[in-house]
PDB file with one MODEL, atoms N, CA, C and O in Angstrom:
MODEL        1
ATOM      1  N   UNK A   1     -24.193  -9.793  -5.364  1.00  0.00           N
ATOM      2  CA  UNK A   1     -23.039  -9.848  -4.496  1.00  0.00           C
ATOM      3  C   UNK A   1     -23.466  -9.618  -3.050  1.00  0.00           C
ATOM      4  O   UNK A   1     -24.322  -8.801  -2.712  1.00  0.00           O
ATOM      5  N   UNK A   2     -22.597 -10.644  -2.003  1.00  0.00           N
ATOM      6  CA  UNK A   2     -22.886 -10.190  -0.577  1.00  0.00           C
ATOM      7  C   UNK A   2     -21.917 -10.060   0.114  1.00  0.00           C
ATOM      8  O   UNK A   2     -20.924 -10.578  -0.396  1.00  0.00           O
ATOM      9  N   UNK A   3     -21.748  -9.599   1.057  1.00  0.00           N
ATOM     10  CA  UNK A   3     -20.414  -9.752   2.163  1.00  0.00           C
ATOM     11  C   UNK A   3     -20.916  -9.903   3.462  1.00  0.00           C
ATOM     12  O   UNK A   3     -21.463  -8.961   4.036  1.00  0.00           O
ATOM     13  N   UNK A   4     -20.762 -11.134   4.036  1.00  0.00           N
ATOM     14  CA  UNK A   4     -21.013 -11.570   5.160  1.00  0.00           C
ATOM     15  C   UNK A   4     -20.001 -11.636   6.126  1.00  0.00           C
ATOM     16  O   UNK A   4     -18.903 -11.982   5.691  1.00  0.00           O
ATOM     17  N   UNK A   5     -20.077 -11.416   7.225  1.00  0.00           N
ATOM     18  CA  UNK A   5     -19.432 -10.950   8.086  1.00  0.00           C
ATOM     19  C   UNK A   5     -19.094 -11.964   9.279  1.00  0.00           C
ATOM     20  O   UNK A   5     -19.824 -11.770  10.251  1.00  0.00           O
ATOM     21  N   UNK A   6     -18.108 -13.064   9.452  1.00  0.00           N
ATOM     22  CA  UNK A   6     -18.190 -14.707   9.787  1.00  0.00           C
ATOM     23  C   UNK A   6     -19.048 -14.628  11.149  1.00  0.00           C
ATOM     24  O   UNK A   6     -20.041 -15.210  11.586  1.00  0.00           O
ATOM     25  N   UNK A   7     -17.930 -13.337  11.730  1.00  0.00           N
ATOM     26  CA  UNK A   7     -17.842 -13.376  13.309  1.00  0.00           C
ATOM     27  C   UNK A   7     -18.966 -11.921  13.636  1.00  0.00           C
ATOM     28  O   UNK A   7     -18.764 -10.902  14.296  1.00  0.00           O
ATOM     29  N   UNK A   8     -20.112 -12.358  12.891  1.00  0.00           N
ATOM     30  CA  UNK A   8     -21.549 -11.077  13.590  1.00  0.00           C
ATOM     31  C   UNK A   8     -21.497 -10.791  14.535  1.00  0.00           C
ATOM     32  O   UNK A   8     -21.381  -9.621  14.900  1.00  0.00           O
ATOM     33  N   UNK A   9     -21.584 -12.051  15.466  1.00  0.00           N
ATOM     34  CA  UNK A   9     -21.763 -11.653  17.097  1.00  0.00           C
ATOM     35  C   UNK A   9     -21.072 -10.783  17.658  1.00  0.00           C
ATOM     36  O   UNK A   9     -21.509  -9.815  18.280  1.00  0.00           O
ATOM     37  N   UNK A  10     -19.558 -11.164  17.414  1.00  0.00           N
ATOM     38  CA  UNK A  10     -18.620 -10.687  18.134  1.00  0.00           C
ATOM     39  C   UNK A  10     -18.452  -8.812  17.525  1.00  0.00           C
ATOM     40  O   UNK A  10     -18.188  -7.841  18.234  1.00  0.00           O
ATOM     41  N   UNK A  11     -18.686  -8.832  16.178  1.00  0.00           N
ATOM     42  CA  UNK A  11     -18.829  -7.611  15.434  1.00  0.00           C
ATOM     43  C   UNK A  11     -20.072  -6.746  15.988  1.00  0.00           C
ATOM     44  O   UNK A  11     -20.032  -5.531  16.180  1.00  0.00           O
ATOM     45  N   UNK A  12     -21.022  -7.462  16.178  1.00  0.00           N
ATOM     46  CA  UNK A  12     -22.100  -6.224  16.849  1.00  0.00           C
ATOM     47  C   UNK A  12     -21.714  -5.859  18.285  1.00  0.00           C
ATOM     48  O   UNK A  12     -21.924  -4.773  18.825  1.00  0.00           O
ATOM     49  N   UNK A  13     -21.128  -6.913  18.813  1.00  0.00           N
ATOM     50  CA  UNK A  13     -21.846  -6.749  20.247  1.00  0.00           C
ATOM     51  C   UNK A  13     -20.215  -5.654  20.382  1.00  0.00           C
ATOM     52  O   UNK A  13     -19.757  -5.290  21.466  1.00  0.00           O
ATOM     53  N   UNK A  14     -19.829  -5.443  19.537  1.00  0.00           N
ATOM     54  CA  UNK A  14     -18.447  -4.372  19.999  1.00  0.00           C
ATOM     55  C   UNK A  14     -18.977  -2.736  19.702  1.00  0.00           C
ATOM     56  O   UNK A  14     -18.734  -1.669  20.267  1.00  0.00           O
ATOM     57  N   UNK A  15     -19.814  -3.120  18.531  1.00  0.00           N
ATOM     58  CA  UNK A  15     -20.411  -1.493  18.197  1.00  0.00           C
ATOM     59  C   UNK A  15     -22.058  -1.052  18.617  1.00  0.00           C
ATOM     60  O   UNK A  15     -22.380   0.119  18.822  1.00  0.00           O
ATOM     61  N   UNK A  16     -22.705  -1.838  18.673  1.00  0.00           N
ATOM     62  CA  UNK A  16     -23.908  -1.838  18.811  1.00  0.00           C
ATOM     63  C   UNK A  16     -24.103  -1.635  20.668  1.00  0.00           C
ATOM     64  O   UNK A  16     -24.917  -0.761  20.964  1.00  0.00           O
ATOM     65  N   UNK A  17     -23.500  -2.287  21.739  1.00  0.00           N
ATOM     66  CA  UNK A  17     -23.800  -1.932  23.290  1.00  0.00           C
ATOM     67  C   UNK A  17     -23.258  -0.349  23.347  1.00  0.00           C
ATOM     68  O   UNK A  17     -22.164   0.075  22.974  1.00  0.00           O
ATOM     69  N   UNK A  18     -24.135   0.226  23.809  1.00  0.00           N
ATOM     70  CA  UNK A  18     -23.878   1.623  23.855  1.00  0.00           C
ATOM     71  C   UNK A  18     -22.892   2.702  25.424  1.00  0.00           C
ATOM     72  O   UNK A  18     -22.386   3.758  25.800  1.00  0.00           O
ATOM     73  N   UNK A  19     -23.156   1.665  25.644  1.00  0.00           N
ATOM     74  CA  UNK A  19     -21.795   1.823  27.364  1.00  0.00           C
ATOM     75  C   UNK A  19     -20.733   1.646  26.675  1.00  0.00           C
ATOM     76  O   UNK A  19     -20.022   2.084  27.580  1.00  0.00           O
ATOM     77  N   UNK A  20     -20.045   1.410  25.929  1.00  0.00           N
ATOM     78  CA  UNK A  20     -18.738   1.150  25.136  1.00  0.00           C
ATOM     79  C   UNK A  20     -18.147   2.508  24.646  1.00  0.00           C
ATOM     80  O   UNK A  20     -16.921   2.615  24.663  1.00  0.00           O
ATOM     81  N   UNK A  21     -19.085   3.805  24.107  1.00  0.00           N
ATOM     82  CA  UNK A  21     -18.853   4.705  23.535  1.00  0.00           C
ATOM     83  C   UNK A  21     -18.908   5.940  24.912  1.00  0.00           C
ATOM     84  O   UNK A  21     -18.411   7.066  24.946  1.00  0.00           O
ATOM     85  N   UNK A  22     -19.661   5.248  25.891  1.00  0.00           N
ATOM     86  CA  UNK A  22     -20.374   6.272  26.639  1.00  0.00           C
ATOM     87  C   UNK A  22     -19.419   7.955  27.406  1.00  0.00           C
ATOM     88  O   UNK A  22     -19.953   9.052  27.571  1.00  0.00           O
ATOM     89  N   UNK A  23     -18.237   7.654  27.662  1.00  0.00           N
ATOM     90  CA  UNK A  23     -17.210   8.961  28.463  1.00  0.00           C
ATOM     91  C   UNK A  23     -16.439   8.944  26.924  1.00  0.00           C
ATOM     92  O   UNK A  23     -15.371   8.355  27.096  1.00  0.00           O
ATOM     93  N   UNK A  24     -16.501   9.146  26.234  1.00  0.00           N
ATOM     94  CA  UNK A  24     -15.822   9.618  24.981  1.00  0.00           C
ATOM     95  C   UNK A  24     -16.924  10.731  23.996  1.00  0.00           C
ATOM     96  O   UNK A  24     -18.126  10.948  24.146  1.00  0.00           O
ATOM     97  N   UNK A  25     -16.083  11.208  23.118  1.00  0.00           N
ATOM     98  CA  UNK A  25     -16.717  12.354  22.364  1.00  0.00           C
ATOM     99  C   UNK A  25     -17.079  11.771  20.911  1.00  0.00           C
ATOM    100  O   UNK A  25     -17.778  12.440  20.150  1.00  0.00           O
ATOM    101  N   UNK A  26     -16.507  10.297  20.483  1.00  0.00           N
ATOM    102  CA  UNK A  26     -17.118   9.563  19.509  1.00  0.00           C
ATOM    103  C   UNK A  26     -18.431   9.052  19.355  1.00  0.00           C
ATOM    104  O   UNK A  26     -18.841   8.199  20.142  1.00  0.00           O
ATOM    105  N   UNK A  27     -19.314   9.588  18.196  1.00  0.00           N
ATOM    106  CA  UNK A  27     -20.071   9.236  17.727  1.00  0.00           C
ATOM    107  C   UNK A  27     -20.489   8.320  16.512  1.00  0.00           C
ATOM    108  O   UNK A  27     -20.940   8.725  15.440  1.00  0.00           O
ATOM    109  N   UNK A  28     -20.205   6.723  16.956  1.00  0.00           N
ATOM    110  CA  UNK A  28     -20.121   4.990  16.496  1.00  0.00           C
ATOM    111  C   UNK A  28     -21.023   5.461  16.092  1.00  0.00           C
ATOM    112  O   UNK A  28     -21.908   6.234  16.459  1.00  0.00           O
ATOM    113  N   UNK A  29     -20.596   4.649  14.837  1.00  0.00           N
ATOM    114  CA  UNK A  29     -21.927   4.002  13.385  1.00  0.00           C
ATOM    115  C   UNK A  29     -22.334   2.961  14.473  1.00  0.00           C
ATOM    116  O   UNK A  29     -21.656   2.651  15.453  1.00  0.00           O
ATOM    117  N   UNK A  30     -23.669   2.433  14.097  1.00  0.00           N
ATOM    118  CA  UNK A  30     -23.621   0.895  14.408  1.00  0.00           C
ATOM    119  C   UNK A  30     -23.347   0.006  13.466  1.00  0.00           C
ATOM    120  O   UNK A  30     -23.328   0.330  12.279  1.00  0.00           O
ATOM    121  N   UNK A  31     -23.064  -1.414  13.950  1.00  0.00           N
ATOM    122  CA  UNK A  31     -22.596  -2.202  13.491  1.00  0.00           C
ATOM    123  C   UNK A  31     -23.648  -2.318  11.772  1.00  0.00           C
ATOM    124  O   UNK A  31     -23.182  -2.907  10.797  1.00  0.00           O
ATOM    125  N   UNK A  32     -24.934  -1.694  11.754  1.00  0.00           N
ATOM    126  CA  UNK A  32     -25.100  -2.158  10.817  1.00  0.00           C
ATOM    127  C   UNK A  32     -24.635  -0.876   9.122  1.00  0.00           C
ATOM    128  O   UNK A  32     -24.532  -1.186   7.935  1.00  0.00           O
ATOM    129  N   UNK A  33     -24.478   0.474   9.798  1.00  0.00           N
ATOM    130  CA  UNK A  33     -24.123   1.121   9.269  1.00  0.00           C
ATOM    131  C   UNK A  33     -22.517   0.836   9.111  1.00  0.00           C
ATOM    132  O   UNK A  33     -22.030   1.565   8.247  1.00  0.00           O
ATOM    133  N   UNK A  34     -21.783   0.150   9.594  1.00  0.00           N
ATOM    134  CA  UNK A  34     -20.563  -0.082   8.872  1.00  0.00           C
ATOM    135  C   UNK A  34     -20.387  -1.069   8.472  1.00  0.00           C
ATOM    136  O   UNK A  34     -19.267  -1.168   7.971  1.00  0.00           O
ATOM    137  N   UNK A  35     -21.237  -2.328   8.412  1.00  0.00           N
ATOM    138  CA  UNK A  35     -21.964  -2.976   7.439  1.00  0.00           C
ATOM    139  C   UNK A  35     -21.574  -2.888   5.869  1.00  0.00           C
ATOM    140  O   UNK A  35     -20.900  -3.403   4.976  1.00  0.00           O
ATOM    141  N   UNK A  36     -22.859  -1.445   6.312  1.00  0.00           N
ATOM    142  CA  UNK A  36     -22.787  -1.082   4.622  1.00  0.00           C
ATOM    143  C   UNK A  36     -21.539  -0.542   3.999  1.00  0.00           C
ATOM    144  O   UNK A  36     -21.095  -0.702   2.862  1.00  0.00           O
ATOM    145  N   UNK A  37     -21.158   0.021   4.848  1.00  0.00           N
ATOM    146  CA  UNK A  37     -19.690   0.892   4.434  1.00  0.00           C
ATOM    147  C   UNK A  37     -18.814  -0.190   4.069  1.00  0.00           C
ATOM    148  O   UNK A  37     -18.173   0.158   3.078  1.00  0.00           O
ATOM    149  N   UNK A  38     -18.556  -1.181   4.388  1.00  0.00           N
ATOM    150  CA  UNK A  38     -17.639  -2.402   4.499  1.00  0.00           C
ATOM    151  C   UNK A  38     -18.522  -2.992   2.476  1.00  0.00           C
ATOM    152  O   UNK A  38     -17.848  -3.299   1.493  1.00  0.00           O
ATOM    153  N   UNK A  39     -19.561  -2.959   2.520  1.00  0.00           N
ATOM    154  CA  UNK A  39     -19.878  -3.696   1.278  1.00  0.00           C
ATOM    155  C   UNK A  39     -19.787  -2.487   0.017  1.00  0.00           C
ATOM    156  O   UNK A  39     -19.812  -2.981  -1.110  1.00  0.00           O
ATOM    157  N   UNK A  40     -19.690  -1.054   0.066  1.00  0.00           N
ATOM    158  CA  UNK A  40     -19.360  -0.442  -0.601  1.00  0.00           C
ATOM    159  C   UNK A  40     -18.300  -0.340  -1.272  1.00  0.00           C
ATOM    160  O   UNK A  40     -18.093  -0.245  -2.481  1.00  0.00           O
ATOM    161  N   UNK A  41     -17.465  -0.374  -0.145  1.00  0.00           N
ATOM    162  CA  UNK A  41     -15.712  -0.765  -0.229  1.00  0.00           C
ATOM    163  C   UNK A  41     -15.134  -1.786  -0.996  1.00  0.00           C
ATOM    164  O   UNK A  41     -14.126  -1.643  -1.687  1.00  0.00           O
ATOM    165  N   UNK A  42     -15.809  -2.863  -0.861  1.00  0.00           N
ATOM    166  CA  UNK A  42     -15.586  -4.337  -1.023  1.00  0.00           C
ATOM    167  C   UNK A  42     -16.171  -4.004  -2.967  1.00  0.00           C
ATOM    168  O   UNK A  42     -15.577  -3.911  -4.042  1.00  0.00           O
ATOM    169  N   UNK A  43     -17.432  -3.935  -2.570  1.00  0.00           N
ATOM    170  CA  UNK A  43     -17.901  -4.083  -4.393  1.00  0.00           C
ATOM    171  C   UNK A  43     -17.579  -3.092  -5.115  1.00  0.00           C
ATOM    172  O   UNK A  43     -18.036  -3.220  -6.251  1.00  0.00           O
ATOM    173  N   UNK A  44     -16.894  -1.998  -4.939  1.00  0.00           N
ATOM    174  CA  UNK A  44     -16.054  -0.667  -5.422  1.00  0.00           C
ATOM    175  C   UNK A  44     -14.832  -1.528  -5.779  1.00  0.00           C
ATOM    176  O   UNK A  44     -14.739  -1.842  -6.965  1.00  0.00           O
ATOM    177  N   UNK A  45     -14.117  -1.852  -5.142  1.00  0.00           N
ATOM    178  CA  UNK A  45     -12.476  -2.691  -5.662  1.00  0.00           C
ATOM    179  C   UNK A  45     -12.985  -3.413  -6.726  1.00  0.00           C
ATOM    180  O   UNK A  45     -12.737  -3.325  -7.929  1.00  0.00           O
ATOM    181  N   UNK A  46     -13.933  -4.336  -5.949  1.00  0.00           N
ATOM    182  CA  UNK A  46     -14.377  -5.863  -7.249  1.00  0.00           C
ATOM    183  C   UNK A  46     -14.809  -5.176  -8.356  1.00  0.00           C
ATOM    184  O   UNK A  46     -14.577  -5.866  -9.349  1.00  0.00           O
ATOM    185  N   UNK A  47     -15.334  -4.129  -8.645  1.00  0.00           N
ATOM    186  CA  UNK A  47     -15.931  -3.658  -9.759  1.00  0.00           C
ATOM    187  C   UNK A  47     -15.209  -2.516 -10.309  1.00  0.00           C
ATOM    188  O   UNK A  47     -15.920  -2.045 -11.197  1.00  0.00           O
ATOM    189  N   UNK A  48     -14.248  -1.926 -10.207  1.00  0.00           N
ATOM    190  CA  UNK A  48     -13.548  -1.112 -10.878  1.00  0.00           C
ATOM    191  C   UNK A  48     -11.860  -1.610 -10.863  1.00  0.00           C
ATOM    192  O   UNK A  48     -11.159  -1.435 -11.860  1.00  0.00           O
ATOM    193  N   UNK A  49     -11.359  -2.207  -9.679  1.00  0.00           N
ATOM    194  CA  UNK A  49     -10.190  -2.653  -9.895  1.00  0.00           C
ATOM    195  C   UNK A  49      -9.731  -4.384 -10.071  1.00  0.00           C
ATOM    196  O   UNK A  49      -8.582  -4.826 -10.074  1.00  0.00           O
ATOM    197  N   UNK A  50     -10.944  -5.116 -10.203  1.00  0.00           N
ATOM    198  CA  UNK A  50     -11.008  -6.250 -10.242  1.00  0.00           C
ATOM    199  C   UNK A  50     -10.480  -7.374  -9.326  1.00  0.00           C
ATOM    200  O   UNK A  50     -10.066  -8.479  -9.676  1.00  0.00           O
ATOM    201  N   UNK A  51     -10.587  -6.835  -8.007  1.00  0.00           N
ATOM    202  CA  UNK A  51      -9.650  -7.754  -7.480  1.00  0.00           C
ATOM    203  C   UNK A  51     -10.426  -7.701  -6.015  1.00  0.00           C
ATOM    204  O   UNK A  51     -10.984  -6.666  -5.649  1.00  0.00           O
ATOM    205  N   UNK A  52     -10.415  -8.746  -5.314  1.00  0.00           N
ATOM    206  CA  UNK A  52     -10.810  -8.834  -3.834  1.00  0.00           C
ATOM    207  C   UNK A  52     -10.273  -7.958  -3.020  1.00  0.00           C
ATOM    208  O   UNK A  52      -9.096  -7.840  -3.359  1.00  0.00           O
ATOM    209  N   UNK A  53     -10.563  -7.126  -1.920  1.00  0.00           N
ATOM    210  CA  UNK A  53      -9.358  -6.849  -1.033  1.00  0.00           C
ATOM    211  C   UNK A  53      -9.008  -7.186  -0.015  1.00  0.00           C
ATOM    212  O   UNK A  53      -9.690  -6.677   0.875  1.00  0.00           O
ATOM    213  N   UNK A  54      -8.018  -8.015   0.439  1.00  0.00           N
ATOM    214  CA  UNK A  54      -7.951  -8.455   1.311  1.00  0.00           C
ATOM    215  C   UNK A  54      -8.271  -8.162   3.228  1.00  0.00           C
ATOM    216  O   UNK A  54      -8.945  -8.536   4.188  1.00  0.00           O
ATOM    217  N   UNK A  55      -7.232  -7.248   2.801  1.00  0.00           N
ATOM    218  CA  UNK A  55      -7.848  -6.357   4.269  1.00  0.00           C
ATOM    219  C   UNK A  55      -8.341  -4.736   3.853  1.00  0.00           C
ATOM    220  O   UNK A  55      -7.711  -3.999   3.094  1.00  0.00           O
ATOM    221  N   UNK A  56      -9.230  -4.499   4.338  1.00  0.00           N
ATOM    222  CA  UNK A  56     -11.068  -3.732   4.362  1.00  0.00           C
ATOM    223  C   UNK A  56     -10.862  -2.459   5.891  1.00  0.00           C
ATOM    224  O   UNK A  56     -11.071  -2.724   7.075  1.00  0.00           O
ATOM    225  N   UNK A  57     -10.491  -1.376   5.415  1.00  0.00           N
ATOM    226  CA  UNK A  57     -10.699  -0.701   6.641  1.00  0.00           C
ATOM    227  C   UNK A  57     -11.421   0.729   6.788  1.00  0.00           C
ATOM    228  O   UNK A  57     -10.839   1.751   6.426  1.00  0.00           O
ATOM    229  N   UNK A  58     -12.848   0.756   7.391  1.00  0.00           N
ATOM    230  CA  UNK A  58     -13.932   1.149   7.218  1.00  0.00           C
ATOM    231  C   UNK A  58     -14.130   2.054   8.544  1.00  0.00           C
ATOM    232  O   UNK A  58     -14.120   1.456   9.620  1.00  0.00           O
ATOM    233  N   UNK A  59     -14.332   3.622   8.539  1.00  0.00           N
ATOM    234  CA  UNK A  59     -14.634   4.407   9.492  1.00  0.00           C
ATOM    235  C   UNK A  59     -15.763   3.897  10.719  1.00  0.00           C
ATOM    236  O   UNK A  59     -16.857   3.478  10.341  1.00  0.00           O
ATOM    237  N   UNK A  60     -15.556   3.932  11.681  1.00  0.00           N
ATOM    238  CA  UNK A  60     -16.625   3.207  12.827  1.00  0.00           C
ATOM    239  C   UNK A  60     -17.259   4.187  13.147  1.00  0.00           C
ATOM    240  O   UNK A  60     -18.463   3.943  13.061  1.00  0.00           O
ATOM    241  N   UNK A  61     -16.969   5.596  13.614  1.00  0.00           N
ATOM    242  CA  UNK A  61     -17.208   7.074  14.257  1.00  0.00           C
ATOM    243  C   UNK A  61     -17.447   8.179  13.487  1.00  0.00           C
ATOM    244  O   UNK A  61     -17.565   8.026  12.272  1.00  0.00           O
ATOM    245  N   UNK A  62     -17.548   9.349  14.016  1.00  0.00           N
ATOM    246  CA  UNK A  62     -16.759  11.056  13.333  1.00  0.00           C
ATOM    247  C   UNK A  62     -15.918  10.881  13.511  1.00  0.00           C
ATOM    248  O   UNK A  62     -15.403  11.770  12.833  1.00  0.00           O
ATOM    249  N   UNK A  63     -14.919  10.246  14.059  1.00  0.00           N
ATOM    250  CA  UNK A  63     -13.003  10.570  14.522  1.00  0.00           C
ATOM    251  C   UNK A  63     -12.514   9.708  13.325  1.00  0.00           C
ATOM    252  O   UNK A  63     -12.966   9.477  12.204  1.00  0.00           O
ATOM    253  N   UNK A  64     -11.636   9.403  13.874  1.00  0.00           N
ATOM    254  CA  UNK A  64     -10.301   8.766  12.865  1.00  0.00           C
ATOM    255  C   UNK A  64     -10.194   7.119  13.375  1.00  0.00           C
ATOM    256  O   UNK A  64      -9.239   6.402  13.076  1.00  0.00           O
ATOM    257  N   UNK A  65     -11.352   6.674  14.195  1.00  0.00           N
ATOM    258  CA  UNK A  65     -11.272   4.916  13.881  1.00  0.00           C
ATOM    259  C   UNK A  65     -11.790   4.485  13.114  1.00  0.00           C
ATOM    260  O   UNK A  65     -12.735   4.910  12.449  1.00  0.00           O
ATOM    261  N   UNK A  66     -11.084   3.285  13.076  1.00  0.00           N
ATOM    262  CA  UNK A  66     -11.266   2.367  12.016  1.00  0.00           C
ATOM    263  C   UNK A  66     -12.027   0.891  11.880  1.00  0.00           C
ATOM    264  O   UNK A  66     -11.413   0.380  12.817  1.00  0.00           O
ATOM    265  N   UNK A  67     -12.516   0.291  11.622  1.00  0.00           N
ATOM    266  CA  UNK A  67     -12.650  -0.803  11.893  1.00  0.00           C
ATOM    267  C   UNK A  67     -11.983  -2.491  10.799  1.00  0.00           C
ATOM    268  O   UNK A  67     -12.614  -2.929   9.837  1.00  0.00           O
ATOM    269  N   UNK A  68     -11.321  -2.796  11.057  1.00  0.00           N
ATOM    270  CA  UNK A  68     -10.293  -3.801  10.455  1.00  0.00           C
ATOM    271  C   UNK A  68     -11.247  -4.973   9.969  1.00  0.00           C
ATOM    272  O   UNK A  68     -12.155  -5.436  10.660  1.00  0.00           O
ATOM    273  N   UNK A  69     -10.937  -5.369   8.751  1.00  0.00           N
ATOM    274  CA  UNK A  69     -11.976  -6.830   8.342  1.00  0.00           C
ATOM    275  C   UNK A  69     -10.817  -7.327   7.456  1.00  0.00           C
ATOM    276  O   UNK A  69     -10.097  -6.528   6.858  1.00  0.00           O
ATOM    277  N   UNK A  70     -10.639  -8.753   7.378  1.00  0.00           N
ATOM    278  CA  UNK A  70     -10.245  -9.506   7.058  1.00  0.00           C
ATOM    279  C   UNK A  70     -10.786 -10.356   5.698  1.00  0.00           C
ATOM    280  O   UNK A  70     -11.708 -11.085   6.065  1.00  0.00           O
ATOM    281  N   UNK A  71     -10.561 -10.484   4.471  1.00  0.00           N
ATOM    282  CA  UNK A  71     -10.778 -11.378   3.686  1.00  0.00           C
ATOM    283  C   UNK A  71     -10.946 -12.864   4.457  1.00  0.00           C
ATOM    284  O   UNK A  71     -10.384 -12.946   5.549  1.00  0.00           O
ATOM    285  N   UNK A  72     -11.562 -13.859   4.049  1.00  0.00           N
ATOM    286  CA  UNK A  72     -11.788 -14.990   4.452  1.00  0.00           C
ATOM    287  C   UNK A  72     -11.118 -16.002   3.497  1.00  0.00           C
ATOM    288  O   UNK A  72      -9.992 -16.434   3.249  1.00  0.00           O
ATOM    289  N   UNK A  73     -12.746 -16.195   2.983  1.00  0.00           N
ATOM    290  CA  UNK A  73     -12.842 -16.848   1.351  1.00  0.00           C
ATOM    291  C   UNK A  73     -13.798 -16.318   0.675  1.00  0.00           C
ATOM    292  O   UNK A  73     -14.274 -15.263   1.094  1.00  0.00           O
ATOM    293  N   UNK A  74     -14.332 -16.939  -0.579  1.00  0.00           N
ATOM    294  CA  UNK A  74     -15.608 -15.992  -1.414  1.00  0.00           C
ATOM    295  C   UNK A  74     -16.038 -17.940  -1.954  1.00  0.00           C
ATOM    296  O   UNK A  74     -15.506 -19.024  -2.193  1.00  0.00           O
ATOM    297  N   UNK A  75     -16.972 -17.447  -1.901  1.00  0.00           N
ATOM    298  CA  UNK A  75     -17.822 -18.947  -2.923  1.00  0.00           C
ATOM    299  C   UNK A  75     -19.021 -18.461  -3.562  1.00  0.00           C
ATOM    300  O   UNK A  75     -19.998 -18.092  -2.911  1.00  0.00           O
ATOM    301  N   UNK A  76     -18.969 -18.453  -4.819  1.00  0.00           N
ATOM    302  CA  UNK A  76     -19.734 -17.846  -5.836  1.00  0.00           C
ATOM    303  C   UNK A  76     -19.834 -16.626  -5.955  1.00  0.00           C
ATOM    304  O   UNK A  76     -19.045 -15.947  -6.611  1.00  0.00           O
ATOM    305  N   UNK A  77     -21.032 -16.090  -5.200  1.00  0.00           N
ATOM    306  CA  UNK A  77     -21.321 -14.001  -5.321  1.00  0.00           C
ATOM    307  C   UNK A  77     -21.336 -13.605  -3.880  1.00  0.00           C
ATOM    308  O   UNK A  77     -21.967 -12.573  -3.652  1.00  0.00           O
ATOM    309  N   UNK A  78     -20.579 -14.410  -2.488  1.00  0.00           N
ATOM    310  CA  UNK A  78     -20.236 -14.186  -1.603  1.00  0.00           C
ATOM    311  C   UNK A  78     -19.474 -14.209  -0.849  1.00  0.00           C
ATOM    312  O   UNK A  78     -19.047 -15.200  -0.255  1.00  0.00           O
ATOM    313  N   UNK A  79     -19.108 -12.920  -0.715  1.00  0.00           N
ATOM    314  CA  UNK A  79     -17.231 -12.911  -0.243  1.00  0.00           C
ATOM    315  C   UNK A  79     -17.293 -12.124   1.682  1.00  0.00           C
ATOM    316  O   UNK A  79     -17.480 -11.040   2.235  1.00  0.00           O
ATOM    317  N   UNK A  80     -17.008 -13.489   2.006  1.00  0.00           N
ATOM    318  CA  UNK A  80     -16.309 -13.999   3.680  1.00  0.00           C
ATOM    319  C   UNK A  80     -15.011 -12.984   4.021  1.00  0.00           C
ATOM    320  O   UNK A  80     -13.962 -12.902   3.383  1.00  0.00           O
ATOM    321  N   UNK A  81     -15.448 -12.154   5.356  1.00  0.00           N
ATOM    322  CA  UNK A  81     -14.882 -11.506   5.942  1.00  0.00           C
ATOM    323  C   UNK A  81     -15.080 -11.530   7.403  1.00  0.00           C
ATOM    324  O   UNK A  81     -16.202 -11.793   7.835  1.00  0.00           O
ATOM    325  N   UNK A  82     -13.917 -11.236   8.359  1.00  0.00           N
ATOM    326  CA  UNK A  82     -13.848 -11.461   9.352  1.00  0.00           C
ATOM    327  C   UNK A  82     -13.637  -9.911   9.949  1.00  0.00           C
ATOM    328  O   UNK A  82     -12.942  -8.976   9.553  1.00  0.00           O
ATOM    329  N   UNK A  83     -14.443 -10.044  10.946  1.00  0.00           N
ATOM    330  CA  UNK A  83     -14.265  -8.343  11.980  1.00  0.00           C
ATOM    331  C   UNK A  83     -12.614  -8.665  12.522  1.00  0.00           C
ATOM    332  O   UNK A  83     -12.519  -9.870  12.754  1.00  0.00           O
ATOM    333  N   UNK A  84     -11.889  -8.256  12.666  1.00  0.00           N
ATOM    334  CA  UNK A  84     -10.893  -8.068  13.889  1.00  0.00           C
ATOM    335  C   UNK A  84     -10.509  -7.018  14.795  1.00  0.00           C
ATOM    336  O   UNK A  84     -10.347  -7.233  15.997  1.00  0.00           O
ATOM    337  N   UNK A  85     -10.416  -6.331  14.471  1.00  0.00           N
ATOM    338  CA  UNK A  85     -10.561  -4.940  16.063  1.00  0.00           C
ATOM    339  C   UNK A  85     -10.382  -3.622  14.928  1.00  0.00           C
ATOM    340  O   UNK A  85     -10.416  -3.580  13.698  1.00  0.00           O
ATOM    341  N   UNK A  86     -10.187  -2.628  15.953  1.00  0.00           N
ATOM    342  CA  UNK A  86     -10.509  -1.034  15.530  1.00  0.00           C
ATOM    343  C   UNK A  86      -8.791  -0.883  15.870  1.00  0.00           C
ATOM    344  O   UNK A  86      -7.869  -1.585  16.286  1.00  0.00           O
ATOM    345  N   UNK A  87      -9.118   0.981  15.241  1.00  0.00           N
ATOM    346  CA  UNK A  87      -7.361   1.301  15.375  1.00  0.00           C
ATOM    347  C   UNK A  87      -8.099   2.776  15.159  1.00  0.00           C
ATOM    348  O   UNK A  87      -9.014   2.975  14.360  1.00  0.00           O
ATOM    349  N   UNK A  88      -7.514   3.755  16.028  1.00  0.00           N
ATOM    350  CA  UNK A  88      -7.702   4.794  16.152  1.00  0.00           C
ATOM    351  C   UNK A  88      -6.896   6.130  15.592  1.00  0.00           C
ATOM    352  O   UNK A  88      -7.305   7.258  15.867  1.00  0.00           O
TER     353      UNK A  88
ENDMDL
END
């Protein structure tokens, strides 16, 4: 199983530039550590509750954001998700 992530670019370059976090007291995963968190999530549902989930919402920080992903599509053992923004 994989979960690919459509819109990478736009998904790193929001967590990964480090001026983004810089006058705040949040300490961001990077993009590749919520990554993983996002495919834990994802193959936890598929494998105990049998079902895709559509929308995926995965800690970014220590605080209380979030980061929002979107179901796509899936074709074979890889299921398409889209970044769309954070929520705090």
């Amino acid at each position: 199983m994989k979960v690919f992530v459509t819109n990478k670019k736009y998904f790193e370059a929001s967590f990964d530039e480090p001026s983004i976090f810089e006058n705040t007291k949040r300490e961001p995963l990077t993009s590749s550590q919520i990554h993983k968190n996002l495919f834990k999530k994802v193959s936890n549902q598929i494998t105990i509750d049998n079902s895709i989930p559509l929308c995926v919402l995965t800690q970014y920080d220590n605080g209380d954001g979030l980061a929002i992903f979107d179901f796509i599509t899936k074709k074979e053992d890889i299921y398409y998700y889209q970044y769309s923004t954070t929520v705090s």
